[in-house]
C-alpha positions as MATLAB code, in Angstrom:
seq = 'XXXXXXXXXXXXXXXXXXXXXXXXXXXXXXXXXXXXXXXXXXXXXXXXXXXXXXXXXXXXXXXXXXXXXXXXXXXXXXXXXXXXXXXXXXXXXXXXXXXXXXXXXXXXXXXXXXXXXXXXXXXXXXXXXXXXXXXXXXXXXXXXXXXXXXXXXXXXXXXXXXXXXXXXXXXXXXXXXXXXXXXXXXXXXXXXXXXXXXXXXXXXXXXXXXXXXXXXXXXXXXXXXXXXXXXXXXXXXXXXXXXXXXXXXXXXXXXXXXXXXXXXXXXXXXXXXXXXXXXXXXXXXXXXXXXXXXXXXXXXXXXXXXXXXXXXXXXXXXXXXXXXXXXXXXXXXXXXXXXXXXXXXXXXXXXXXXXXXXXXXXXXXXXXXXXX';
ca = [
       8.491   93.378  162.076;
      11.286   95.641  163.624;
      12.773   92.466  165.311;
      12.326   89.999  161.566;
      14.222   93.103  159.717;
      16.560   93.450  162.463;
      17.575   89.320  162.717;
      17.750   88.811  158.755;
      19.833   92.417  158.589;
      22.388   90.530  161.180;
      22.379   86.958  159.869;
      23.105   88.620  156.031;
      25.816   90.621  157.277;
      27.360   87.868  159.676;
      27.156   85.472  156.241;
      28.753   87.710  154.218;
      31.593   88.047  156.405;
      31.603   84.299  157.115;
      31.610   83.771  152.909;
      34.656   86.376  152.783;
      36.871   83.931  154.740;
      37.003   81.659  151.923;
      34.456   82.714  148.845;
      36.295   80.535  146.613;
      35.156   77.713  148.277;
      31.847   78.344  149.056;
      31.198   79.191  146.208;
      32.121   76.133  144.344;
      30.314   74.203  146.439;
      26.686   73.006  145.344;
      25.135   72.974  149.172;
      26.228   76.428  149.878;
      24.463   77.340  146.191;
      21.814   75.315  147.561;
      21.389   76.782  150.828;
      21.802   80.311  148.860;
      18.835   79.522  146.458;
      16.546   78.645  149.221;
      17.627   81.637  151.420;
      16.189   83.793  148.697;
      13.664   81.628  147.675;
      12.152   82.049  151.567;
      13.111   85.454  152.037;
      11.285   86.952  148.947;
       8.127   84.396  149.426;
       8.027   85.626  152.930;
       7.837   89.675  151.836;
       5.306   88.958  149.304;
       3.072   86.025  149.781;
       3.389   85.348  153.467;
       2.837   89.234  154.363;
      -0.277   89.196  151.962;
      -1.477   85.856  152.897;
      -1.135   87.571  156.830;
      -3.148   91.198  155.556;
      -5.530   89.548  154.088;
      -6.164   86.959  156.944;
      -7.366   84.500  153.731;
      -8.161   80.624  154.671;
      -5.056   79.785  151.770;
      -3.079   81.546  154.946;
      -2.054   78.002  156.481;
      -0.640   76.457  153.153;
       1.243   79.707  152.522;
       2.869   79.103  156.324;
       3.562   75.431  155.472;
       5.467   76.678  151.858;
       7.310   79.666  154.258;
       8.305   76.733  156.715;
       9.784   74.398  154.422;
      11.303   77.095  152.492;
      12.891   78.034  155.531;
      13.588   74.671  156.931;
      15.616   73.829  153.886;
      18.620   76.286  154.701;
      19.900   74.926  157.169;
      19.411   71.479  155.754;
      21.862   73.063  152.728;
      24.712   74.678  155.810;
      24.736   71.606  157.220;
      25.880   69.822  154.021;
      28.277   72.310  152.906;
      30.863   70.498  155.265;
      29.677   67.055  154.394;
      29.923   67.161  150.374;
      31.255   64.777  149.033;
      30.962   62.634  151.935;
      29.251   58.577  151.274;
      27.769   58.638  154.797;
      24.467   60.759  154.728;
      22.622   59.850  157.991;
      24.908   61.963  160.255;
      24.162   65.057  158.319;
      20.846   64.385  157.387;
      20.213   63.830  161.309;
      22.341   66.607  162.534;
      20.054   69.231  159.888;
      16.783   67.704  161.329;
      18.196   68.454  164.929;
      18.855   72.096  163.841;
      15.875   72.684  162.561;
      13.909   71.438  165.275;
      16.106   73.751  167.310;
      15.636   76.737  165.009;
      11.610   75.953  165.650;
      11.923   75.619  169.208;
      13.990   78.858  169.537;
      12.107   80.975  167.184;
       8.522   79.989  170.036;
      10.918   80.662  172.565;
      11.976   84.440  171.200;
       8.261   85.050  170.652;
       7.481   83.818  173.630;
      10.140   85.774  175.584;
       9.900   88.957  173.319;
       5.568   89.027  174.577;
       6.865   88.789  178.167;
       9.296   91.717  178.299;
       6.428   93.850  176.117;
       8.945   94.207  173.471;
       6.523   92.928  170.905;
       3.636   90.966  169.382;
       1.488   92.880  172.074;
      -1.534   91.857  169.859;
      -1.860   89.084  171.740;
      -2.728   88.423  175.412;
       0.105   86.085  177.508;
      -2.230   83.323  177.847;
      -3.439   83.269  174.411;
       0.374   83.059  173.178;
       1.217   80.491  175.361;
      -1.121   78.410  175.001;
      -1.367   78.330  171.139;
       2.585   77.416  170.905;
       2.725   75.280  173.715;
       1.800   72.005  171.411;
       4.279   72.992  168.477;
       7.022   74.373  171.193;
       6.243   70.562  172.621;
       6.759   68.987  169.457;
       9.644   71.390  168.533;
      11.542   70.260  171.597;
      11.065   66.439  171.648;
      12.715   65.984  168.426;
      15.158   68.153  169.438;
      15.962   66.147  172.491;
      15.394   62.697  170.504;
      17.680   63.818  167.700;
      20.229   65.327  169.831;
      20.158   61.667  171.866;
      21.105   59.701  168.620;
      23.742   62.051  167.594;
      25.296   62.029  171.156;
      25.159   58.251  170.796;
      27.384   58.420  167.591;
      29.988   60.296  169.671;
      29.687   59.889  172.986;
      33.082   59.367  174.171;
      33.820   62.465  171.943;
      30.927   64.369  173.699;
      31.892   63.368  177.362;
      35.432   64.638  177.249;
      34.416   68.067  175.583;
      33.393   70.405  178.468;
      31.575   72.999  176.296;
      29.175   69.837  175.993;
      28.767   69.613  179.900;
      28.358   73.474  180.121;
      25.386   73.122  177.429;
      23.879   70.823  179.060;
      23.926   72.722  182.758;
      22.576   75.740  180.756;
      19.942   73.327  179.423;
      19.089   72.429  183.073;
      18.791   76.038  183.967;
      16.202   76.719  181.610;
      13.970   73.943  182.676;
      14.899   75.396  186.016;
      13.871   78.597  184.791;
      10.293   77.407  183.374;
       8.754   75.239  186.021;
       9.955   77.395  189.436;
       9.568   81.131  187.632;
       7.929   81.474  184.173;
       4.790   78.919  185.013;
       3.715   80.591  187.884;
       4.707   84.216  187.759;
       2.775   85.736  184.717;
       0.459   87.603  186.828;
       3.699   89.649  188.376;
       5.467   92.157  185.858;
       8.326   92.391  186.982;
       9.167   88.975  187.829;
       7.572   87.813  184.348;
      10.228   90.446  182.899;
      12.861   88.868  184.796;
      12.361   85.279  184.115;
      12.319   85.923  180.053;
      15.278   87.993  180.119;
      17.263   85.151  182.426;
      15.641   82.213  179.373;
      16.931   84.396  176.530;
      20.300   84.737  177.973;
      20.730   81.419  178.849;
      19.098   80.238  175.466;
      21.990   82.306  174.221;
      24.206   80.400  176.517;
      23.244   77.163  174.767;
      24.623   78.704  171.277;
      27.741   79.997  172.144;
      28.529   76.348  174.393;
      27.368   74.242  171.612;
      29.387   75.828  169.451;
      32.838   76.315  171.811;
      35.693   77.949  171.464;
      37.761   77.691  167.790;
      39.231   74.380  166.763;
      42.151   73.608  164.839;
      39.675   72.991  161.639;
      38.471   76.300  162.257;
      41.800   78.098  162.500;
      42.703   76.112  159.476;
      39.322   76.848  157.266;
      39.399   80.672  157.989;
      43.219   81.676  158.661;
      45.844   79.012  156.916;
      43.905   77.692  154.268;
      42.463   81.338  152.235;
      46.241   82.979  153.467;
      48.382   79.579  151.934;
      46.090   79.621  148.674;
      46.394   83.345  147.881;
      50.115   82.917  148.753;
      50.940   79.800  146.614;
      48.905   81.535  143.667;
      51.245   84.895  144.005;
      54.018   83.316  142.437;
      53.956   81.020  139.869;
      54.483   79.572  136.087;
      51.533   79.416  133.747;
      51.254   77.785  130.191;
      48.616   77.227  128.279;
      47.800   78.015  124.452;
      48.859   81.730  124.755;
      52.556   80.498  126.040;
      54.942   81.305  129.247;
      54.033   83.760  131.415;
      55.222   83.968  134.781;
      53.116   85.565  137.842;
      54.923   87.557  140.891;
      54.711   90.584  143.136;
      55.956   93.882  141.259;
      54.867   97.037  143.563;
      55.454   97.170  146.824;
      51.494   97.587  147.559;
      51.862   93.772  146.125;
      55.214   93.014  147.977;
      53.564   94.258  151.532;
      50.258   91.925  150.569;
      52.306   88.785  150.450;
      53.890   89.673  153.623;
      50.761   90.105  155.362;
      49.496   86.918  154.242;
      53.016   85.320  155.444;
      52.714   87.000  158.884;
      49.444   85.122  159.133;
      50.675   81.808  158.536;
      53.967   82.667  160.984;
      51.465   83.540  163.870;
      49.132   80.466  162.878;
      50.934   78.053  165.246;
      50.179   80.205  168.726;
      46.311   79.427  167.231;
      46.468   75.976  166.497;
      48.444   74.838  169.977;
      45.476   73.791  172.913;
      42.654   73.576  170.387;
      40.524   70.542  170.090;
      40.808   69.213  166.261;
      37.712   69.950  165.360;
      33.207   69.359  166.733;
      32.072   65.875  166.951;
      29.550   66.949  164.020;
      32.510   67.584  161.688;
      32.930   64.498  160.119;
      34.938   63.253  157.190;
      34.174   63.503  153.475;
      36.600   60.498  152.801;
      36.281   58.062  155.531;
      38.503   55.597  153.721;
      41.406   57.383  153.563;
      40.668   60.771  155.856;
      40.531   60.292  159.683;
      37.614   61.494  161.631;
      37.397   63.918  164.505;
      38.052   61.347  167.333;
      40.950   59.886  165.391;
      42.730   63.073  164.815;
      42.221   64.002  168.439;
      43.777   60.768  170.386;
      46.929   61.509  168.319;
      46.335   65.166  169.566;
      46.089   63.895  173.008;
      48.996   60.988  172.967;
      51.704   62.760  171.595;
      50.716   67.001  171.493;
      54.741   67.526  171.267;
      55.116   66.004  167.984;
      52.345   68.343  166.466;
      54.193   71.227  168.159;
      57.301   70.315  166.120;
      54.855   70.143  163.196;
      54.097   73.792  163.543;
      56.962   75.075  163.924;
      58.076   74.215  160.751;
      55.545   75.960  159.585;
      56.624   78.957  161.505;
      60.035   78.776  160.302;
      59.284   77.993  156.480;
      56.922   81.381  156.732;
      60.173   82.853  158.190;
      62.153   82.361  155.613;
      59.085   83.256  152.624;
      59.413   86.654  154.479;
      63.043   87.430  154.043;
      62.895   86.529  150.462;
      59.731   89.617  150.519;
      62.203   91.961  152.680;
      64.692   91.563  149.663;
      62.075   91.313  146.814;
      63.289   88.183  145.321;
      60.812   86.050  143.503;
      63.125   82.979  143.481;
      64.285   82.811  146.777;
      60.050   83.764  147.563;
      59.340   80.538  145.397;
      61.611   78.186  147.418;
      60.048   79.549  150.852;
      56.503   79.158  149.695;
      58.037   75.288  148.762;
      58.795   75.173  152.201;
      55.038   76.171  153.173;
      53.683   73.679  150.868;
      56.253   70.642  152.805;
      55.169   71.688  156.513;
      51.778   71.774  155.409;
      51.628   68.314  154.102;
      53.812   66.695  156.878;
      51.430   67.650  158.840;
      48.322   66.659  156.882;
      49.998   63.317  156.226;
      50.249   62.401  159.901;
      46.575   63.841  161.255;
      44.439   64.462  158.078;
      44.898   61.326  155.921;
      47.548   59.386  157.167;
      45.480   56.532  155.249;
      46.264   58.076  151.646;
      49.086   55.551  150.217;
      49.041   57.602  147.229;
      49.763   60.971  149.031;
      52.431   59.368  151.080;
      53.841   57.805  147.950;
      54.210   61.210  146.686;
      55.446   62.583  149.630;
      58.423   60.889  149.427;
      59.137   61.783  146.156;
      59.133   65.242  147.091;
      61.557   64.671  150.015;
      58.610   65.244  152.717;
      60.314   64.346  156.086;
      58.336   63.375  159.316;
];
């Protein structure tokens, strides 16, 4: 129980300050309401009917597990599709969910597994009885694992190959077989060594997460730093009217003032992030395949000409420049024409590596004087 409570404390906070980033678009989005629904769907049937089912040790206690699992099994089934709304391709994320979950089975044995070892918990049970009632489901848990993670390497495998963090995963990977058949398999009998062996799987388990999912990309630097900074920023100043008439929006106090110019420092400094990155995970692919390049796409024009995208971002550097002398001297105007200049940078850029495709965006583009 201490380790449940302590792991659903941890993802809850970690979410939160994931759905800060951006709540405006989470929100709006029916898979992360989705995911959210079933979150608290299997957290509250898991404190009531699952711990009752469990005290009362009742023959109903498997179909109550089964409920708990698929309760469970939908969230990340809803995560996954948060970044695929909208998209008319559903095998890829449909595969990719079934491949977490089978991971988030497979991990969840191996934690119980590894937790009984160390004597850290579920000491109700002997070694041998633990292991050898998960060894078929931990079996299961892993081959689709494997088989799913085969098909969606398949889909991407030039993308895969040239990503280290893929390589490192899969070393780690080795390690832990390693790990099982020369330690864990014959050393129960020996404390210490038992200890040893479960503390080296759940670091390298832990290995696995942080290679699979690698360092930031430029999606990522883009989802949590330019996007929620440019559309706070382009909604400070502005012209509204509607039935009640013309009303204008700005900055008045300085508390306001000194906002804006945070949010401008963070789009000056974006370009140092975005330079060196990969353009985003092989399993980010696009909602609008017909008009939006994919991953691979975006990254050969990364690869074949990295100076032009440079250039790109400085002028996003210098249009956030010029935003912040217009805050320095409190002018809304001359604020108005930088955050213009924002707008242009940003959509030279999207033009060229986001949907290049888009005849009606590049159309427009030229209407608005958009340069290359």
């Amino acid at each position: 129980m201490p380790w449940t409570l302590g792991g659903l404390s941890l993802a809850i906070f970690s979410g939160l300050l994931l759905f800060s980033i951006d709540p405006e678009a989470y929100y709006i989005n029916p898979a992360f309401r989705f995911k959210m629904l079933f979150l608290l769907l299997a957290i509250a049937f898991y404190y009531t009917m699952v711990r009752k089912a469990t005290a009362a040790d009742s023959r109903g206690g498997s179909i109550v597990a089964c409920v708990s699992l698929a309760l469970w099994a939908l969230v990340p089934f809803g995560g996954v599709f948060i970044g695929f709304l909208g998209s008319t391709e559903y095998a890829y994320p449909v595969l990719l969910s079934v491949h977490i979950v089978a991971l988030v089975l497979l991990g969840g044995m191996v934690v119980v597994t590894d937790l009984r070892l160390l004597g850290a918990g579920i000491r109700k049970y002997s070694v041998p009885d633990l292991m050898n009632g998960l060894r078929v489901p931990k079996r299961i848990a892993f081959g689709l694992s494997a088989v799913s993670g085969a098909v969606l390497f398949g889909a991407n495998a030039r993308q895969y190959s040239s990503n280290p963090w893929f390589w490192m995963k899969i070393a780690l990977l080795a390690l832990i077989g390693a790990n099982y058949f020369i330690f864990r398999r014959t050393l129960y009998d020996d404390t210490g060594k038992r200890k040893l062996a479960s503390g080296l799987s759940l670091l390298l388990w832990a290995g696995v997460i942080v290679a699979a999912r690698g360092p930031a990309t430029v999606k990522d630097v883009m989802h949590s730093m330019v996007d929620p900074n440019g559309d706070f920023l382009f909604q400070s100043v502005q012209t509204i009217e509607d039935e009640h008439g013309t009303r204008e929006i700005a900055p008045h106090t300085d508390a306001e003032w000194e906002n804006v110019r945070q949010r401008l420092m963070v789009l000056r400094d974006a370009p140092n992030f975005l330079q060196g990155r990969r353009a985003a995970r092989p399993t980010d692919r696009s909602k609008n395949p017909e008009v939006e390049s994919e991953p691979e796409e975006i990254q050969q024009l990364l690869d074949t000409d990295g100076w032009t995208f440079i250039r790109r971002a400085q002028r996003l550097r210098d249009a956030a420049s010029v935003a912040m002398k217009a805050v320095d001297a409190k002018d809304k105007d001359a604020l108005l024409l930088g955050l213009d200049g924002i707008d242009k940078a940003c959509e030279s850029c999207h033009l060229r590596y986001w949907y290049p495709k888009d005849k009606r965006a590049q159309e427009a583009a030229k209407a608005d004087g958009i340069v290359e």
